[in-house]
mmCIF file of the N, C-alpha and C atoms, coordinates in Angstrom:
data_MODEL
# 
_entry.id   MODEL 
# 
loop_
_atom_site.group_PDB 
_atom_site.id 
_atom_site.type_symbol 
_atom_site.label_atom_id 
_atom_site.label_alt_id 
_atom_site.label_comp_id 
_atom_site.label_asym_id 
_atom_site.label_entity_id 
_atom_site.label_seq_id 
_atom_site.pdbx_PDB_ins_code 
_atom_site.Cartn_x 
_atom_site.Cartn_y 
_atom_site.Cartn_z 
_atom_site.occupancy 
_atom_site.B_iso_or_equiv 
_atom_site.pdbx_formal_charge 
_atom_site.auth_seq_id 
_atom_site.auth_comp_id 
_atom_site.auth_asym_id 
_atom_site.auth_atom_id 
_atom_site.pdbx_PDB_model_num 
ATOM 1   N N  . UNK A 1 1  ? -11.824 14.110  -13.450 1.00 0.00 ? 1  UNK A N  1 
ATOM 2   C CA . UNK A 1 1  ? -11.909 13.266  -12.287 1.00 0.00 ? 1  UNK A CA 1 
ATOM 3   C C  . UNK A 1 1  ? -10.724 13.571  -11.375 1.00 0.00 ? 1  UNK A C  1 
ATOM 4   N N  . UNK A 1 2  ? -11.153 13.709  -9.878  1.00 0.00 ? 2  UNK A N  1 
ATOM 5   C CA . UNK A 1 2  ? -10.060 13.794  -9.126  1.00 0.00 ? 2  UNK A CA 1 
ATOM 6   C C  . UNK A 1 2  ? -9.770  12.522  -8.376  1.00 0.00 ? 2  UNK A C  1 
ATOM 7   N N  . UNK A 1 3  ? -8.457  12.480  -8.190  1.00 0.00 ? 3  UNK A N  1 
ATOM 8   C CA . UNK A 1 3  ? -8.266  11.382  -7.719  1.00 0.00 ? 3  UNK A CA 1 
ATOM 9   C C  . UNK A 1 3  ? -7.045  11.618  -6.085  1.00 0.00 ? 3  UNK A C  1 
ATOM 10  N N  . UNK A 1 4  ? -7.284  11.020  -5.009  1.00 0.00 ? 4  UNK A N  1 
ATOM 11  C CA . UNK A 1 4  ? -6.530  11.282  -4.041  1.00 0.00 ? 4  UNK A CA 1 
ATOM 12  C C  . UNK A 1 4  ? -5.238  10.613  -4.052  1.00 0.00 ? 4  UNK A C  1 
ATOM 13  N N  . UNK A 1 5  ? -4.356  10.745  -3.510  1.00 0.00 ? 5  UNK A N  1 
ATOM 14  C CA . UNK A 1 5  ? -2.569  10.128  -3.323  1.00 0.00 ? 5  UNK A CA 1 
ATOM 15  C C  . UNK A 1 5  ? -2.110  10.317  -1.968  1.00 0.00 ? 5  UNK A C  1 
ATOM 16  N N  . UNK A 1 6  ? -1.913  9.030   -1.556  1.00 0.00 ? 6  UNK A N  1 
ATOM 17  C CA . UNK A 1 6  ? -1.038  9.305   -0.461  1.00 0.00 ? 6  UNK A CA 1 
ATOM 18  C C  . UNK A 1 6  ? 0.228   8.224   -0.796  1.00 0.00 ? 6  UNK A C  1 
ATOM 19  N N  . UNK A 1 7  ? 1.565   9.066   -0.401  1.00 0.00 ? 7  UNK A N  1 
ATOM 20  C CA . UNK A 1 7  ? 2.769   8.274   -0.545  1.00 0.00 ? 7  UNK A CA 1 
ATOM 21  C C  . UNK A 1 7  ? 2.579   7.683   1.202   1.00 0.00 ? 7  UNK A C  1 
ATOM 22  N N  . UNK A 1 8  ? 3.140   6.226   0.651   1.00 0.00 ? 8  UNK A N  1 
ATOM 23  C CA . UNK A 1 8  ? 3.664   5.428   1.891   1.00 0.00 ? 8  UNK A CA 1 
ATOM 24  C C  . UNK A 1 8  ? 5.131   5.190   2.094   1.00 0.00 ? 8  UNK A C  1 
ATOM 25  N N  . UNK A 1 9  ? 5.238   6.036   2.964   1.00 0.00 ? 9  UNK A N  1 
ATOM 26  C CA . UNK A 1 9  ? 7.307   6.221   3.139   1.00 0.00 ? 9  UNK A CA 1 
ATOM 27  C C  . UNK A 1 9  ? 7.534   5.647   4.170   1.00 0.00 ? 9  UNK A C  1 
ATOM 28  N N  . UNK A 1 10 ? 7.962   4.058   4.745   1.00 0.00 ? 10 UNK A N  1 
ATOM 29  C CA . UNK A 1 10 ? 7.919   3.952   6.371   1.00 0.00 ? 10 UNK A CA 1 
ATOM 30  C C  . UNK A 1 10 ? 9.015   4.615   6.683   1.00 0.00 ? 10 UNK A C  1 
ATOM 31  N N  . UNK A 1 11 ? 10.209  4.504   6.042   1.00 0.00 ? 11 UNK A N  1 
ATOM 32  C CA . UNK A 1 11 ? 11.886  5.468   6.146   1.00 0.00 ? 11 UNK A CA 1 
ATOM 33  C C  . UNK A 1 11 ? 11.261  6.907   6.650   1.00 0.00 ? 11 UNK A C  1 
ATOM 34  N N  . UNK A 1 12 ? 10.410  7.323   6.213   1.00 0.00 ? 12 UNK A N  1 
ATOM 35  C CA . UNK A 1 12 ? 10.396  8.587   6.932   1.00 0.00 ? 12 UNK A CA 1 
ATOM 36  C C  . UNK A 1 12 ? 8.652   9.077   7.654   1.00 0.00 ? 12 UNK A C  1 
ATOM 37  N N  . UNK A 1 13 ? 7.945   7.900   7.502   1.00 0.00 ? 13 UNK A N  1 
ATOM 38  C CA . UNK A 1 13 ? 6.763   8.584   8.556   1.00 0.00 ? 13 UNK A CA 1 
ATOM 39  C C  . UNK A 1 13 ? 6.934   7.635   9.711   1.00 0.00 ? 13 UNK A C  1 
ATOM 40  N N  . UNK A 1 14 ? 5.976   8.480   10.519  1.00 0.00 ? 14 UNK A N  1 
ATOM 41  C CA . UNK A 1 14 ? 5.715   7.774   12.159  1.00 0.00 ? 14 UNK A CA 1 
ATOM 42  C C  . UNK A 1 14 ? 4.769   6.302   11.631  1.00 0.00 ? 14 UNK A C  1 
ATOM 43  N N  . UNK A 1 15 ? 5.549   5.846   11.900  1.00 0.00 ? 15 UNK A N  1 
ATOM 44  C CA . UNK A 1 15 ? 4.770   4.365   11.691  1.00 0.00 ? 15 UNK A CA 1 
ATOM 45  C C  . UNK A 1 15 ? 3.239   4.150   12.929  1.00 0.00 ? 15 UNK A C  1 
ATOM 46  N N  . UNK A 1 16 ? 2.304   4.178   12.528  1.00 0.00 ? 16 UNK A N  1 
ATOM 47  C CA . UNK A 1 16 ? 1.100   3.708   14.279  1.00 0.00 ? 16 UNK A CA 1 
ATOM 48  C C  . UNK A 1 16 ? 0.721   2.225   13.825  1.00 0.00 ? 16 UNK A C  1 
ATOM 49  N N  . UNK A 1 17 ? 1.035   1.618   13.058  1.00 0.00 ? 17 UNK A N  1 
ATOM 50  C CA . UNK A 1 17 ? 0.293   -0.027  12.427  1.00 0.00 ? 17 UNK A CA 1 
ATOM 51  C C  . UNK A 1 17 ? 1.406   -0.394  13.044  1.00 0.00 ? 17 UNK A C  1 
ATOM 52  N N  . UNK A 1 18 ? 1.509   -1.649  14.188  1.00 0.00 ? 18 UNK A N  1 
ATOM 53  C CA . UNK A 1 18 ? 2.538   -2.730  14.507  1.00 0.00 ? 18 UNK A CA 1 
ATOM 54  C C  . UNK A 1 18 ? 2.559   -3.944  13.987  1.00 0.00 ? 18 UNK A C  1 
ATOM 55  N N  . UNK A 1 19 ? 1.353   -3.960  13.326  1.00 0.00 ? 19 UNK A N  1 
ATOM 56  C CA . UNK A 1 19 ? 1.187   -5.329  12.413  1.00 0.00 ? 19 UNK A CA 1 
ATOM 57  C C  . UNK A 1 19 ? 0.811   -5.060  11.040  1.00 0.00 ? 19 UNK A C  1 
ATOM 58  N N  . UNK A 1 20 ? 1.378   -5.664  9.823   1.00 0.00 ? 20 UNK A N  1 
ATOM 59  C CA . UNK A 1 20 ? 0.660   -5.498  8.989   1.00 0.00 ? 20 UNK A CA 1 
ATOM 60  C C  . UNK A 1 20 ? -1.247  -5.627  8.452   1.00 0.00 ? 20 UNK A C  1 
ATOM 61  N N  . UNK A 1 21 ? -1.363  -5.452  7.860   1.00 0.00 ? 21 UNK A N  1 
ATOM 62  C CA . UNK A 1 21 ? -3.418  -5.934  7.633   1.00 0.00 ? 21 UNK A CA 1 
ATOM 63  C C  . UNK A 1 21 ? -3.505  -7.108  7.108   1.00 0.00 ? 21 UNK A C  1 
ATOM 64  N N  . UNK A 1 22 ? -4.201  -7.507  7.301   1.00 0.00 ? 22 UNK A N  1 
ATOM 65  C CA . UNK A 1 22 ? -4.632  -8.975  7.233   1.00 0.00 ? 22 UNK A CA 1 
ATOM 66  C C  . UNK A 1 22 ? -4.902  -8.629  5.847   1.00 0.00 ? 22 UNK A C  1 
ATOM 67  N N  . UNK A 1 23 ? -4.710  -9.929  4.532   1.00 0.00 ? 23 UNK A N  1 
ATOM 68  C CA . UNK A 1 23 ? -4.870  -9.492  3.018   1.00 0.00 ? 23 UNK A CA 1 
ATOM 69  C C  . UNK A 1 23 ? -5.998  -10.868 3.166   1.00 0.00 ? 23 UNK A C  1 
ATOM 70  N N  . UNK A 1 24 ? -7.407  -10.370 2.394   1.00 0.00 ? 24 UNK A N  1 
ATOM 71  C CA . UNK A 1 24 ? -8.055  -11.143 1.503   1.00 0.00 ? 24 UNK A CA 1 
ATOM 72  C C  . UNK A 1 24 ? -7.486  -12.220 0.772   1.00 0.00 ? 24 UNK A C  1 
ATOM 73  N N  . UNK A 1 25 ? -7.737  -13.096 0.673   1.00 0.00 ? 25 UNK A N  1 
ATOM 74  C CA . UNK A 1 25 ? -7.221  -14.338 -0.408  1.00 0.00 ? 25 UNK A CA 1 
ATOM 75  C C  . UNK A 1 25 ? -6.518  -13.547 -1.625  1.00 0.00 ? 25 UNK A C  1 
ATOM 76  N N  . UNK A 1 26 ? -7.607  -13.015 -2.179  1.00 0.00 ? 26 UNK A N  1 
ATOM 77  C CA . UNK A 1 26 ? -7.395  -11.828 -3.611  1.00 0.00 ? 26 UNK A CA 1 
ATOM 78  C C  . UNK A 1 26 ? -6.185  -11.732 -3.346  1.00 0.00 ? 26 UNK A C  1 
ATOM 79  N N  . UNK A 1 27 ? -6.169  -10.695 -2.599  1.00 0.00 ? 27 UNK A N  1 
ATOM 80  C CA . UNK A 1 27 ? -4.927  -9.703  -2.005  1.00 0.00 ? 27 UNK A CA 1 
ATOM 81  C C  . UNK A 1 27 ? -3.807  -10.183 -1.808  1.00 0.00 ? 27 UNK A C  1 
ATOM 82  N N  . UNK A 1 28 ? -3.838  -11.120 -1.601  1.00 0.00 ? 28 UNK A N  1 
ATOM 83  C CA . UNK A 1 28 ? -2.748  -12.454 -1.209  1.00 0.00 ? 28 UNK A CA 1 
ATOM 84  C C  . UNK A 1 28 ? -2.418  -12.423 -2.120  1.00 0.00 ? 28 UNK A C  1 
ATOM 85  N N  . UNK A 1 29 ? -2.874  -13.207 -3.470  1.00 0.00 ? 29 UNK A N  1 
ATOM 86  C CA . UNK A 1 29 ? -2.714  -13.365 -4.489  1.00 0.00 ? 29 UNK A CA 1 
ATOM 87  C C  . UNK A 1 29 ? -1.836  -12.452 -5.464  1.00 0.00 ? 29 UNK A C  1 
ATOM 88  N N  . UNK A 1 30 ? -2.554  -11.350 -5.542  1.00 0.00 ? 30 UNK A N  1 
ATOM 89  C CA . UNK A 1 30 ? -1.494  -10.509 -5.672  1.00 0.00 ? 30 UNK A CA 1 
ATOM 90  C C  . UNK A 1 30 ? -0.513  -9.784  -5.318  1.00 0.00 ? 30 UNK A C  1 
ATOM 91  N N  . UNK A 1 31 ? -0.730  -9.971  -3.829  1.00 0.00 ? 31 UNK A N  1 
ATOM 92  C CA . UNK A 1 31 ? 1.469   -9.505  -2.889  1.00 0.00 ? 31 UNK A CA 1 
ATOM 93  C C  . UNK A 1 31 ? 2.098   -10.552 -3.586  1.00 0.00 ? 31 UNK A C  1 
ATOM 94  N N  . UNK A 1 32 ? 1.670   -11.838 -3.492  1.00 0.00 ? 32 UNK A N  1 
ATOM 95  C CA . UNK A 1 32 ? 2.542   -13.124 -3.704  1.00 0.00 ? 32 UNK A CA 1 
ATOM 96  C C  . UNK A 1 32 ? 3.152   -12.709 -5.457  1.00 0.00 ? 32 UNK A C  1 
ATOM 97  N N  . UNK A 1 33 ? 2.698   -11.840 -6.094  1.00 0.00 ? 33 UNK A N  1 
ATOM 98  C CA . UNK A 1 33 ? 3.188   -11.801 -7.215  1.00 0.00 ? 33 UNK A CA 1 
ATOM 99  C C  . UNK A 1 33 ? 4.241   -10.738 -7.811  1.00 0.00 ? 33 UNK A C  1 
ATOM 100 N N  . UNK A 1 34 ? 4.390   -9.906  -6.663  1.00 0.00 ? 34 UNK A N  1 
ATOM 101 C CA . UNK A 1 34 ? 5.133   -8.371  -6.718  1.00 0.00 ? 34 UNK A CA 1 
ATOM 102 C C  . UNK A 1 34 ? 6.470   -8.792  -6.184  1.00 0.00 ? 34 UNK A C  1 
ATOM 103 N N  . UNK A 1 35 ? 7.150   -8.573  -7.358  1.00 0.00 ? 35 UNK A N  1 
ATOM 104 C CA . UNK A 1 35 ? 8.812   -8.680  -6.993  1.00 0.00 ? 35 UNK A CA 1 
ATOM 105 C C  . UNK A 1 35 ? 9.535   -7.732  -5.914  1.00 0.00 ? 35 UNK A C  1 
ATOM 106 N N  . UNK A 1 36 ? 10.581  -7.584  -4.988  1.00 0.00 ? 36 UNK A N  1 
ATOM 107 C CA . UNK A 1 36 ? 10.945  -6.984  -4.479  1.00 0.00 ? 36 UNK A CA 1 
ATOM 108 C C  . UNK A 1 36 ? 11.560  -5.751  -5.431  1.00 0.00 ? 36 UNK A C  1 
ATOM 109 N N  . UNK A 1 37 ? 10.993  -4.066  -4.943  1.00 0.00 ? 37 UNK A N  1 
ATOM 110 C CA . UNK A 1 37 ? 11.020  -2.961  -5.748  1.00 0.00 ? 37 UNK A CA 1 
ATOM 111 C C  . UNK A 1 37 ? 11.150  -2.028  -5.247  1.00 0.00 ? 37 UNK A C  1 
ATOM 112 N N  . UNK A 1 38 ? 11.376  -0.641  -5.071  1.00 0.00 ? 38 UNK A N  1 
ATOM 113 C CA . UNK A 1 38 ? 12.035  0.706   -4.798  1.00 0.00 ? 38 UNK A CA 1 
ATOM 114 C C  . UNK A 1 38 ? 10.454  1.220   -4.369  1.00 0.00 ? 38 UNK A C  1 
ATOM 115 N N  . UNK A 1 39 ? 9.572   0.777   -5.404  1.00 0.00 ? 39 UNK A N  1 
ATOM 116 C CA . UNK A 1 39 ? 8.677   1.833   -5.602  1.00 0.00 ? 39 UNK A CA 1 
ATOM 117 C C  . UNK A 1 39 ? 7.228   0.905   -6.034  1.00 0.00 ? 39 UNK A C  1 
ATOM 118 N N  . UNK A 1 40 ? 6.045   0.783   -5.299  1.00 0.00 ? 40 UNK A N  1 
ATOM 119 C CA . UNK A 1 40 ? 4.936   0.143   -5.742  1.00 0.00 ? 40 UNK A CA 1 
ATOM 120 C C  . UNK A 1 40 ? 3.529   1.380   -5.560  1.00 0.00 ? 40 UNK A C  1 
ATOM 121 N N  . UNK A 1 41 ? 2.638   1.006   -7.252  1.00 0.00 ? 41 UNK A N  1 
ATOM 122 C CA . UNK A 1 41 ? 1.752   1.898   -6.917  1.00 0.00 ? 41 UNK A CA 1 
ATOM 123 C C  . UNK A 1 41 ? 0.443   1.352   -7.315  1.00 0.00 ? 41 UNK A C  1 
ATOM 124 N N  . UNK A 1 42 ? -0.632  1.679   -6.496  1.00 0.00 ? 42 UNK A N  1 
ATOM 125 C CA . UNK A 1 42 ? -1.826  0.827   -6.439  1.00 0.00 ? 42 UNK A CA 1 
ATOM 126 C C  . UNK A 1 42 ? -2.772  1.629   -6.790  1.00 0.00 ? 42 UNK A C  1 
ATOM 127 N N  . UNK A 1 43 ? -3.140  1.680   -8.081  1.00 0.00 ? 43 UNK A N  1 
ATOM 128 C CA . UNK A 1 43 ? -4.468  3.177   -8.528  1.00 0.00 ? 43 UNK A CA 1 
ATOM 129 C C  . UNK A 1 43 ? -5.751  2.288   -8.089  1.00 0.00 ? 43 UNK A C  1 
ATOM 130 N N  . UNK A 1 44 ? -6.308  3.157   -7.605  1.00 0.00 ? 44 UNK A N  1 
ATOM 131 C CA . UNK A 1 44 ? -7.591  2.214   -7.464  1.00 0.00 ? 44 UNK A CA 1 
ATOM 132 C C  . UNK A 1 44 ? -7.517  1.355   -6.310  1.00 0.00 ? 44 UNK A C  1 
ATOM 133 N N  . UNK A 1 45 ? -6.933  1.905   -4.887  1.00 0.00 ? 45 UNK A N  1 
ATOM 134 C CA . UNK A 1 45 ? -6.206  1.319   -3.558  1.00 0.00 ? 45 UNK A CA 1 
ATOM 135 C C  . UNK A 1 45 ? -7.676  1.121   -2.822  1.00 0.00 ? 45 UNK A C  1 
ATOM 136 N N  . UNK A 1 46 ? -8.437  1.625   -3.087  1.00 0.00 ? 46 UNK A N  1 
ATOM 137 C CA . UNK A 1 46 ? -9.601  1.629   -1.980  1.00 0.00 ? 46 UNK A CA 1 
ATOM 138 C C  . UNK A 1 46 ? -8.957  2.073   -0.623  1.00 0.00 ? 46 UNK A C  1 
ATOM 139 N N  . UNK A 1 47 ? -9.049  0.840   0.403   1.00 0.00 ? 47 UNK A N  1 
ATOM 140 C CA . UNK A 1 47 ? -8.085  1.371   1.919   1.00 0.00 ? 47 UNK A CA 1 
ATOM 141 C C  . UNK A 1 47 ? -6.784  1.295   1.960   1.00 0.00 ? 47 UNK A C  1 
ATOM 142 N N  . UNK A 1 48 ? -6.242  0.858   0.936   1.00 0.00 ? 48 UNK A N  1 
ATOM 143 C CA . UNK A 1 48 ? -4.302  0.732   0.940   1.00 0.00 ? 48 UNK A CA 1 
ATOM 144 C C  . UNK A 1 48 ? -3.805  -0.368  1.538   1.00 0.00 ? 48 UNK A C  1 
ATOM 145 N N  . UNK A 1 49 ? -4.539  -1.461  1.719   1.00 0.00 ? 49 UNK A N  1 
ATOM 146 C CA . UNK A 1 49 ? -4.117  -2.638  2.469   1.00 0.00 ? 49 UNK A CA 1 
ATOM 147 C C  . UNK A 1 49 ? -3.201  -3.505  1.993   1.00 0.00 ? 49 UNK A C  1 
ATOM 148 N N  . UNK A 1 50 ? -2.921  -3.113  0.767   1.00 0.00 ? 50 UNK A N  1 
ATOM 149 C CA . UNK A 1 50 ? -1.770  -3.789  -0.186  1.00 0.00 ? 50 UNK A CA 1 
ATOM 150 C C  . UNK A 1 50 ? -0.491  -2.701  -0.405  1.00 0.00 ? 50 UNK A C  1 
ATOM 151 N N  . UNK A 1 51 ? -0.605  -1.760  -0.693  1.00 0.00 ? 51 UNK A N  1 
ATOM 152 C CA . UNK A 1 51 ? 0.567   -0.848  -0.192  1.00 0.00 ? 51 UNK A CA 1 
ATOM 153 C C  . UNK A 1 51 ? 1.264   -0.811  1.450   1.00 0.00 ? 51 UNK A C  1 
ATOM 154 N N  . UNK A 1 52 ? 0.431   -0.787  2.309   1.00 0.00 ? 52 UNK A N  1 
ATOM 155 C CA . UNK A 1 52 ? 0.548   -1.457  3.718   1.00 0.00 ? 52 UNK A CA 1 
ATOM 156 C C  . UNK A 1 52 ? 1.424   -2.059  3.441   1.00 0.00 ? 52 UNK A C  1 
ATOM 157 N N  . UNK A 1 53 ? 0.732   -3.214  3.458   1.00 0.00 ? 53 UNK A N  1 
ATOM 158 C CA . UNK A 1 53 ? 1.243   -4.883  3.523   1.00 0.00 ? 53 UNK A CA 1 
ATOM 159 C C  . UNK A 1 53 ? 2.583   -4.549  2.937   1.00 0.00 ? 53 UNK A C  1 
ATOM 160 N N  . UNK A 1 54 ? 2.973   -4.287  1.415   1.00 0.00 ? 54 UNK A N  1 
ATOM 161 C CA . UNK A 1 54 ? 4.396   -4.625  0.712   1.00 0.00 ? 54 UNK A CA 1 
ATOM 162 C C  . UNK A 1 54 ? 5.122   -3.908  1.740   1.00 0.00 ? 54 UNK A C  1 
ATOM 163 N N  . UNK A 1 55 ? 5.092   -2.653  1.816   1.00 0.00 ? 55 UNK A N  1 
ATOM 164 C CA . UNK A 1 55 ? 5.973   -2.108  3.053   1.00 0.00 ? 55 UNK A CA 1 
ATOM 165 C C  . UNK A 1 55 ? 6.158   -2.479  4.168   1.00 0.00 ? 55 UNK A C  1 
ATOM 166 N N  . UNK A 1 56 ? 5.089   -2.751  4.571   1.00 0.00 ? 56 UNK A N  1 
ATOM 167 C CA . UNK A 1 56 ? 5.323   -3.576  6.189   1.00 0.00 ? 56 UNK A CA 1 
ATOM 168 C C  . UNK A 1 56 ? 6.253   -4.626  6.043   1.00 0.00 ? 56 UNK A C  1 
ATOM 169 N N  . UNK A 1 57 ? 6.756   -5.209  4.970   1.00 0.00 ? 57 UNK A N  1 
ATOM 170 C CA . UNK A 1 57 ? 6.865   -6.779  4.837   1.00 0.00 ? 57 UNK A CA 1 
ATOM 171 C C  . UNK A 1 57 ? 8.253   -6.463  4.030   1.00 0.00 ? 57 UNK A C  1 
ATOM 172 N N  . UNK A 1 58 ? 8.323   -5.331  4.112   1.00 0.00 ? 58 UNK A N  1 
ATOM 173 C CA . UNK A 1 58 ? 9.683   -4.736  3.147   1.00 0.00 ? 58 UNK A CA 1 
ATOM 174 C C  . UNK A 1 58 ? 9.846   -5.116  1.172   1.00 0.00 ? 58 UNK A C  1 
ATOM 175 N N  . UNK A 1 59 ? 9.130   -5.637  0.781   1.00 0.00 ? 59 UNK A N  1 
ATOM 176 C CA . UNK A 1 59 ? 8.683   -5.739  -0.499  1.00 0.00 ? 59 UNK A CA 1 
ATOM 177 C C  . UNK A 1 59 ? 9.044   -5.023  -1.119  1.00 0.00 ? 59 UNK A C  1 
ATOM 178 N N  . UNK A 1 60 ? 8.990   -3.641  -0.952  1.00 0.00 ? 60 UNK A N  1 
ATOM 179 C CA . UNK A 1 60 ? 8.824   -2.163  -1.509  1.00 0.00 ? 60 UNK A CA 1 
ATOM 180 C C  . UNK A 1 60 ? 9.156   -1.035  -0.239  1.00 0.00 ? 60 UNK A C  1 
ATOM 181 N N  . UNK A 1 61 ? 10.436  -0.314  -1.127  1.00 0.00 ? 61 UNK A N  1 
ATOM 182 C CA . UNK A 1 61 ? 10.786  0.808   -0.107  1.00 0.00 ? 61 UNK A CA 1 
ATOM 183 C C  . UNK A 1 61 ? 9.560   1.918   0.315   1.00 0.00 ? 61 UNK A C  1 
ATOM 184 N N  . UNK A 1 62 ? 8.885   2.305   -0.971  1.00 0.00 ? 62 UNK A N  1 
ATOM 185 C CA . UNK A 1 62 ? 7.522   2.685   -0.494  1.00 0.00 ? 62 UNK A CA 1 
ATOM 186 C C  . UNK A 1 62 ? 6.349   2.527   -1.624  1.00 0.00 ? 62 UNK A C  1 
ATOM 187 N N  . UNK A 1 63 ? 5.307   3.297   -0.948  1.00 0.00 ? 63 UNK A N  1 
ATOM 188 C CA . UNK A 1 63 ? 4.404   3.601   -1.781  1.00 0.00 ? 63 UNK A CA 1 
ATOM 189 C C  . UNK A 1 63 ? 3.160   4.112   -2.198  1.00 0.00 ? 63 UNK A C  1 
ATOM 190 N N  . UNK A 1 64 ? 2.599   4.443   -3.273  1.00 0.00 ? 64 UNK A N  1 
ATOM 191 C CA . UNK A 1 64 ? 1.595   5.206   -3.614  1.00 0.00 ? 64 UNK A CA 1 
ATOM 192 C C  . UNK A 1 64 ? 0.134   4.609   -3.696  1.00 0.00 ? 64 UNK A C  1 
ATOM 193 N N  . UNK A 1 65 ? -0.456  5.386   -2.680  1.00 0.00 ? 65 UNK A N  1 
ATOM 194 C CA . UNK A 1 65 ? -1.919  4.624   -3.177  1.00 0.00 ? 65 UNK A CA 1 
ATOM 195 C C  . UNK A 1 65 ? -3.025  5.756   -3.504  1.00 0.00 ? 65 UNK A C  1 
ATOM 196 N N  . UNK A 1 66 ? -3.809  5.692   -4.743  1.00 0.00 ? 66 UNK A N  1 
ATOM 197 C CA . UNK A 1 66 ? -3.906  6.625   -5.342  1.00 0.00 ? 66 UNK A CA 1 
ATOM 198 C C  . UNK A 1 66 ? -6.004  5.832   -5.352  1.00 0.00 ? 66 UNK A C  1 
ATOM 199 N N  . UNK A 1 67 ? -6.712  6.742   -5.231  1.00 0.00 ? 67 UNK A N  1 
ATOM 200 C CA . UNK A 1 67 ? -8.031  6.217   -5.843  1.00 0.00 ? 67 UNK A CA 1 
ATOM 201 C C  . UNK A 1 67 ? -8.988  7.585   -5.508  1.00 0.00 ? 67 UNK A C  1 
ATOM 202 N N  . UNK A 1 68 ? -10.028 7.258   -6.237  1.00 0.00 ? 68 UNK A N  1 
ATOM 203 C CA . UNK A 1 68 ? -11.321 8.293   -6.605  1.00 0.00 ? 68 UNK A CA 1 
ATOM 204 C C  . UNK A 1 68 ? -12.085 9.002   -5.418  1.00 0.00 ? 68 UNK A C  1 
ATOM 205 N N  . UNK A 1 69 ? -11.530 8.475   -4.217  1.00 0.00 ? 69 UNK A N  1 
ATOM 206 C CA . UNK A 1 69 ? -12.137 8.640   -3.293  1.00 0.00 ? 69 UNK A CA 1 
ATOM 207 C C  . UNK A 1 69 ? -11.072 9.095   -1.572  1.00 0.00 ? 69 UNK A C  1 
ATOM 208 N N  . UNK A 1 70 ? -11.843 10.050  -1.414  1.00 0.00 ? 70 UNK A N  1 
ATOM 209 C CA . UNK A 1 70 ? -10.871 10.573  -0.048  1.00 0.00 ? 70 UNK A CA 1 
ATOM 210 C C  . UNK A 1 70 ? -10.990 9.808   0.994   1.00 0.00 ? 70 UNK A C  1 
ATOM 211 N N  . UNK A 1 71 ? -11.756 9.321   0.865   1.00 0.00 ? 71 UNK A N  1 
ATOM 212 C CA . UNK A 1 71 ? -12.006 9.215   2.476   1.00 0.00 ? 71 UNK A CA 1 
ATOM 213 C C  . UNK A 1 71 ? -11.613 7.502   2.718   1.00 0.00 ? 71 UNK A C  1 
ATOM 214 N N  . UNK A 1 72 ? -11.162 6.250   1.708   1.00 0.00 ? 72 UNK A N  1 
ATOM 215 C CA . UNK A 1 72 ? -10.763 5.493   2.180   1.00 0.00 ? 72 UNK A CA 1 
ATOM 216 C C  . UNK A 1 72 ? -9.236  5.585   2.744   1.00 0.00 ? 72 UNK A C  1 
ATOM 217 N N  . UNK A 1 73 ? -8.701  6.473   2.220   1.00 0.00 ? 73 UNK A N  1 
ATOM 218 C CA . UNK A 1 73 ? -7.124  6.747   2.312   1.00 0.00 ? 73 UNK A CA 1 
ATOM 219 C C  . UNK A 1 73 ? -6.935  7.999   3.654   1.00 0.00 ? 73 UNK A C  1 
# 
């Protein structure tokens, strides 16, 4: 199985999102539970709206969102 990766670095990419994404209740649920960290990784990211989010929100210096599929990432 292949699986796609993209690192989320805001320190070093061109940022184009001025707002973070709006999180699902779910989604909520689980930012609200992620301690502040160096490094967050989401297998199974679908669109990355939670890797987003921690970075946007400074949560996490960066991070990895990794899933089965190219084309949501």
């Amino acid at each position: 199985m292949i699986f796609y990766n993209k690192i989320i670095d805001f320190e070093k990419e061109v940022i184009t999102m001025h707002n973070p994404p709006v999180l699902s209740p779910r989604l909520t649920t689980v930012a609200e539970l992620i301690p502040r960290c160096g490094c967050f990784a989401d297998i199974g990211t679908d669109h990355a709206y939670l890797p987003v989010y921690l970075c946007m929100n400074k949560v996490c210096d960066f991070a990895i969102a990794s899933d089965v599929n190219k084309g949501p990432l």
